[in-house]
N, C-alpha and C positions, 0 to 999 in steps of 0.2 A: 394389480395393486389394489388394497383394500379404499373400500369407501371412507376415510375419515366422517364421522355426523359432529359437531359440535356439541358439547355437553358441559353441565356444571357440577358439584357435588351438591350432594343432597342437605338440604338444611337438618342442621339436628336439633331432636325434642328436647327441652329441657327438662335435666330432673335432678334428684338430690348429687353433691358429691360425690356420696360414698357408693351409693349402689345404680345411679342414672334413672332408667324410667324402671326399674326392675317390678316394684312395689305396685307402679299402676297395670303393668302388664300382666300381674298372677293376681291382682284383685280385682280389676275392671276392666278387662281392653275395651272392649267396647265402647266405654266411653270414653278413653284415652287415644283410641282410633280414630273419631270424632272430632276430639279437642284437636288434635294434630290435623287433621286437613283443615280444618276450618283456621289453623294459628299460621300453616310452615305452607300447606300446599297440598297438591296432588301426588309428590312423591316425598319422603322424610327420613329419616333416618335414627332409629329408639338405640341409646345403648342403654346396656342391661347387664348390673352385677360392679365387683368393686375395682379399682386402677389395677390392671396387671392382670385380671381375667375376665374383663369387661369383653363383652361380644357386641356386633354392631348387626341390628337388625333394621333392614329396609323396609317400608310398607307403601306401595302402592298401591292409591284411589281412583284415581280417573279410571275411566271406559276404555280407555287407548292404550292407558299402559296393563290393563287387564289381556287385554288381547293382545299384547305383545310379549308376555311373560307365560300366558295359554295356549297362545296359536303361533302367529306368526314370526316368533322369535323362539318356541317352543324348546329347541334342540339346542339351547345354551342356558339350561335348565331344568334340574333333575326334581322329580320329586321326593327331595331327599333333604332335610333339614332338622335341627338337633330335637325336632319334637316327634316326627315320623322316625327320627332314629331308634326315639323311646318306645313310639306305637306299634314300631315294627318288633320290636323284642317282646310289649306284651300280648299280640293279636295275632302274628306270625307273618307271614311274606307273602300275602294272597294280593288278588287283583289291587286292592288301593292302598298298597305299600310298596308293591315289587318295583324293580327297575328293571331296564335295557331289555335284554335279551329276554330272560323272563318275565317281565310284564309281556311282550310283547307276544310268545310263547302262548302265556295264559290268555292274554283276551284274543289272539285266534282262535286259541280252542274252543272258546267262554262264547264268541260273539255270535255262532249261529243259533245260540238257545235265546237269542233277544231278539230277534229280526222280531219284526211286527206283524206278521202273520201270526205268528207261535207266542206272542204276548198277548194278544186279540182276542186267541182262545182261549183264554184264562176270566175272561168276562162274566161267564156265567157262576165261578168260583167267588170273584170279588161281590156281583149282589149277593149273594146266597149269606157271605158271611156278615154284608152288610144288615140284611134284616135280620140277621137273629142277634147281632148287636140294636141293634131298633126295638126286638122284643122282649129283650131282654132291659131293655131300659124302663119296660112297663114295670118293674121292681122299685124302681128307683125311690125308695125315701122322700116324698116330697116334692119329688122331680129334682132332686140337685145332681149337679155332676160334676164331676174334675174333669174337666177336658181333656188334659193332655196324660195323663195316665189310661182316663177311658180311648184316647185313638193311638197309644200305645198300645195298647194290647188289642185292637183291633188290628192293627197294623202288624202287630204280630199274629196274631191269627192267619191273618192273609198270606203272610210268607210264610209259612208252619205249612198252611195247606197247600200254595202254591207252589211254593219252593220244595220242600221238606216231606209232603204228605203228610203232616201228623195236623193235631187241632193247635199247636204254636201253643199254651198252656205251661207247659213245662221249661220251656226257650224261654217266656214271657216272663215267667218267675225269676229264673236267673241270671236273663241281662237286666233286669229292673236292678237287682241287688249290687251283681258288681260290674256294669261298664262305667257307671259314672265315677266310680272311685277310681279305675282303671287309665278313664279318660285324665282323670285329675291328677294323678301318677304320672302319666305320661308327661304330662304338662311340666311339673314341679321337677322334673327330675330334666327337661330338656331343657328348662330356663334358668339352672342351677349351677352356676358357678365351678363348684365341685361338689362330686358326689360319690357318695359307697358303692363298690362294685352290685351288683343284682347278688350275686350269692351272697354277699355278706348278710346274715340274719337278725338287721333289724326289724323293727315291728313294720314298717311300710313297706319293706320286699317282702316279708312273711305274708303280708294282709296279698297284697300282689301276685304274690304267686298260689295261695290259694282260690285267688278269683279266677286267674290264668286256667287253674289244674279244671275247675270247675268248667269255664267256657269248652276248652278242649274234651273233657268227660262230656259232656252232651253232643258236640257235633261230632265223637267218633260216634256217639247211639244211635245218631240222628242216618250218618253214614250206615252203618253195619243194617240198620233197619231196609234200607233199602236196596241194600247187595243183593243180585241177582233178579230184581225184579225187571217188569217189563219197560221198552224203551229203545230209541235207536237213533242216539244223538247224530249218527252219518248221516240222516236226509235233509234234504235242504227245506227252506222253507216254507214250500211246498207242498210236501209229504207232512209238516209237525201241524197239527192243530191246536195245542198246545195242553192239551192233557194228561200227558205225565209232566209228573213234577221234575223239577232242573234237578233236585238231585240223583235224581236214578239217572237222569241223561249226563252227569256230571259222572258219575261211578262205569257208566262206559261209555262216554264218547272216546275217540280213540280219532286223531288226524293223522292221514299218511305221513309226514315230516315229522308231527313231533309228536303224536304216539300219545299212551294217555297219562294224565295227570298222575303223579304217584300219590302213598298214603298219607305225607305230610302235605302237600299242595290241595288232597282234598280235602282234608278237615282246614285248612288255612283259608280254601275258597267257598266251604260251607261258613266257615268264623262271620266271613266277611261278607257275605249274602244275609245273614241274619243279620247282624249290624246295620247294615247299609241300606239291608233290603226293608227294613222299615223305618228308619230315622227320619226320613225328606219325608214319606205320605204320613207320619204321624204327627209332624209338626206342620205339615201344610193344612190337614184337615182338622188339628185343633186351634190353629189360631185364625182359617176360615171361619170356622164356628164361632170362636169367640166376637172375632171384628162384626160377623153377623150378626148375634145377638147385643153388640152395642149399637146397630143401624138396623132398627127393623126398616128404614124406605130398601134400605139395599135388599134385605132379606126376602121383602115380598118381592120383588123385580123376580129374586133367584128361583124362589119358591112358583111364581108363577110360570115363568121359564118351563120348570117340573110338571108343572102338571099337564101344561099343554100339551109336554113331549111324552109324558107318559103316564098320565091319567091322573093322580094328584093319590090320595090314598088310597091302598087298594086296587094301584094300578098295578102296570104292569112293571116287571123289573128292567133294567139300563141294558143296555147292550153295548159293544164297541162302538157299532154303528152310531150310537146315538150321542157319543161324543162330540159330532160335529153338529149338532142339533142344539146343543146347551154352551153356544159360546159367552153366554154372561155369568156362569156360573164358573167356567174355566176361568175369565176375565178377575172375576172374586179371587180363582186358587193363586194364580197368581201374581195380583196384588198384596195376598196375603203372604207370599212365598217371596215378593220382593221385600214388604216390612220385617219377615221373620224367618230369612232363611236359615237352614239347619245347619249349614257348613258356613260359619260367619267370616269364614278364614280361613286361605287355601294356602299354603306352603310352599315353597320351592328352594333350593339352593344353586345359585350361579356356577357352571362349570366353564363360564369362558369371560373376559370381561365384555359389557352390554349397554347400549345405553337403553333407557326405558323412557319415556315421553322426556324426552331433551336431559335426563339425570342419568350420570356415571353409576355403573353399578360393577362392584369389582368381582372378578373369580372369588370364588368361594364364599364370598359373602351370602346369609340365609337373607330373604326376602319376603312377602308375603301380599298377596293381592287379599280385598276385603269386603265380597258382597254385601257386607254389612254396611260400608261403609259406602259404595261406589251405588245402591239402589237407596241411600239418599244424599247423592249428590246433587246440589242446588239446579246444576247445568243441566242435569236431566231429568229432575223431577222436580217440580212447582210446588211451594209448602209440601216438602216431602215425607214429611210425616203423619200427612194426612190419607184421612183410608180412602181410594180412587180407583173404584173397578174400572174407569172410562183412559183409566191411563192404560189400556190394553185392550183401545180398540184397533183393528188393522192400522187404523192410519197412524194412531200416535205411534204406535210399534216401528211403521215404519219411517218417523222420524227422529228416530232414537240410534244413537251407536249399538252394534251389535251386541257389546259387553256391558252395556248399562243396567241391565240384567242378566245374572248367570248364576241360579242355585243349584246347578248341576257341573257347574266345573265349565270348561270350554276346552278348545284343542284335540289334540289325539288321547287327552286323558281324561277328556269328557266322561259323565256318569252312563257308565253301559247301561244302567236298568232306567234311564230316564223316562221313558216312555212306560215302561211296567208303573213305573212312579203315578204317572199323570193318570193312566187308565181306573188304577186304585183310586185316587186322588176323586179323580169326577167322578165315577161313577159311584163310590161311596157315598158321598157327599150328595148326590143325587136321591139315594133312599132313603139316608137318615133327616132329608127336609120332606121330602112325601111325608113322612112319619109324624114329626112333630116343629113346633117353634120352638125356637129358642127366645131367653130373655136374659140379658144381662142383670147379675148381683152382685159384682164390684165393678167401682166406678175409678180407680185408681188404673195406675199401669202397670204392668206386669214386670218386676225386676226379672233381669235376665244376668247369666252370665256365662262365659264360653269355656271349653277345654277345644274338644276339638269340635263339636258340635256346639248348638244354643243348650242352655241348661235354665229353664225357668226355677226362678228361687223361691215361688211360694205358689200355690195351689192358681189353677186358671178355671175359676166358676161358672156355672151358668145355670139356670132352670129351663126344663120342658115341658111342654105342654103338649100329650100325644092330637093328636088332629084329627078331626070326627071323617068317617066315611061317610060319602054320599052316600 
């Protein structure tokens, strides 16, 4: 006999008659995320759109019900909800769209090119491209910079070479141009009441499916380039030191059971490696830099960190090894990555009914957990909007729920490159302080707003100052 738990229904957000919370949820979640835990609780309940096609969307906050919607309750729960149903038609069926069988397919095949041996050796890849964004900054006008467009494209670079082989230059151009409209598509069209079929040739599937034609034209080039080169995704981790890049390993890895990727699965799981493989280290390393440059005490702590581990300018370059050497500067990435994660909002749809921290949750209803929301929850972070690399010292970590932090997802669907992530992340981050200071030139905060990732709405500044060699 099942275990009966005792449960309540969820309280609901208030919003206008006609269309419920619809308005604040395609203008602001973020801060409508917010308002609701802080008014109803840790689980709620948004409708959205007018009587008779009103949808009912769940959002869970706490740490507990994070992890019971991620891990431990995992299998009554698809990642499959009316905005991944839009994401999945414009970006295709790759690893952070697929479901069951095929997800499951793809990241066996996918997961021996991440083991951490074969990420490790991609270390000498990440400095290299670190300073010649460092030398390149000696151009700089002034010293001013946009942060988050400059560790975009840095962060592109990094996957171009590491991933792709190429210098990421040409990727760089045209996901700047169309994922955010794409993202914003996605959005607008899954929170949408009714909507026009995809073929109908309005101006927004037109604009759409020429950004679509476009992403897909670069990752078969990105493909085709690398057909028949060297590589032999069969050895274990052991054998990979991680010098060819995943897509040639991707173009023949080949698993006894499920054989290899075909040619729509591999331009779907290059789509999705470009995307994904720099969004987290782009936005962890520019709003590091940014937080940095409003705390120079913090910055010198980090900077001095630097130098001791690795000479200061003009030293030497980061290693993996040396990862474990720079825990205050990890502590920074993420602090920063807790204030500013890239995936502010993870998705799921209920295939079975649930309950979530003591709230009814019905079949089929979409849901949503919200690192945005759940890394500043009062319960586990003290004035949590305040900048605290000391909130991730071992010990507070481990007096912290496991989910109180999670900007890589959690569960069996956890971010397979998370670790690619972090290695980018610090060791970047590492050359571009040997290099120079940073100094904060806006004193205001940075509006933000989501699709499926963070989307900063107006330029994130800062000046440098290159740093003299002993």
């Amino acid at each position: 006999m099942a275990t009966v738990i005792a449960s309540v229904q969820a309280p609901i957000v208030a919003g206008t008659p006609l269309f419920g919370s619809m308005s604040e949820l395609l203008n602001d979640p973020l801060a409508a995320y917010l308002r609701a835990r802080s008014r109803y609780g840790d689980v709620v309940r948004f409708r959205a759109g007018p009587p008779g096609l009103r949808r009912n969307l769940y959002a869970v906050f706490s740490a507990e019900g994070a992890q019971q919607v991620l891990a431990t309750q995992a299998a009554d729960f698809r990642k499959d909800n009316v905005v991944y149903e839009e994401l999945r038609e414009s970006i295709g069926n790759g690893l952070l769209t697929s479901q069951d069988d095929t997800y499951l397919r793809q990241r066996r095949l996918i997961q021996p090119l991440f083991t951490r041996r074969r990420v490790d050796g991609y270390a000498h890849q990440v400095a290299d491209e670190a300073a010649a964004v460092a030398e390149a900054w000696r151009e700089a006008p002034g010293g001013a910079l946009e942060l988050v467009g400059e560790m975009r494209r840095f962060a592109l670079r990094m996957v171009g070479r590491i991933l792709f082989g190429t210098d990421g230059e040409k990727a760089s151009e045209v996901i700047e141009r169309t994922m955010p409209l794409l993202q914003e598509y996605s959005l607008k069209r899954g929170m949408a009441p009714v909507k026009p079929p995809r073929t109908w040739p309005t101006p927004a599937n037109r604009r759409a499916g020429r950004h679509q034609a476009e992403l897909f034209a670069l990752c078969d080039t990105i493909i085709e380039s690398r057909r028949g080169g060297p590589g032999d995704a069969s050895q274990d981790d052991t054998g990979g030191d991680g010098t060819e890049d995943l897509v040639t390993l991707l173009v023949r890895a080949e698993n006894a059971e499920d054989g290899s990727l075909d040619a729509a699965e591999l331009r779907e799981q290059v789509l999705i490696f470009l995307l994904a493989g720099h969004e987290t280290t782009a936005t962890a390393l520019a709003f590091a830099l940014h937080l940095l440059a409003r705390h120079p005490e913090q910055q010198k702590r980090v900077r001095d960190e630097v130098d001791r581990v690795l000479g200061g300018p003009g030293g030497r370059a980061p290693t993996a090894a040396d990862m474990a050497e720079l825990p205050y500067l990890t502590m920074v990435l993420k602090e920063a990555m807790r204030l500013y994660p890239s995936a502010p909002v993870i998705g799921r749809r209920a295939v079975a009914d649930a309950v979530i921290d003591g709230v009814r949750i019905p079949a089929g209803a979409d849901i949503l957990v919200s690192p945005w929301v759940t890394h500043r929850h009062p319960d586990y972070w003290p004035d949590p909007e305040r900048f605290d690399p000391e909130r991730f010292t071992p010990e507070a970590e481990a007096g912290r729920p496991r989910y109180a932090w999670f900007p890589f997802g959690g569960g069996p669907r956890a971010c397979i490159g998370q670790h690619l992530s972090m290695l980018e992340s610090v060791l970047g981050l590492a050359v571009l302080l040997q290099a120079y200071e940073f100094e904060a030139t806006d004193t205001g905060e940075v509006p933000l707003g989501a699709a499926v990732t963070l989307i900063p709405k107006a330029p994130v500044r800062c000046r440098i100052t290159p740093r003299s060699r002993p």
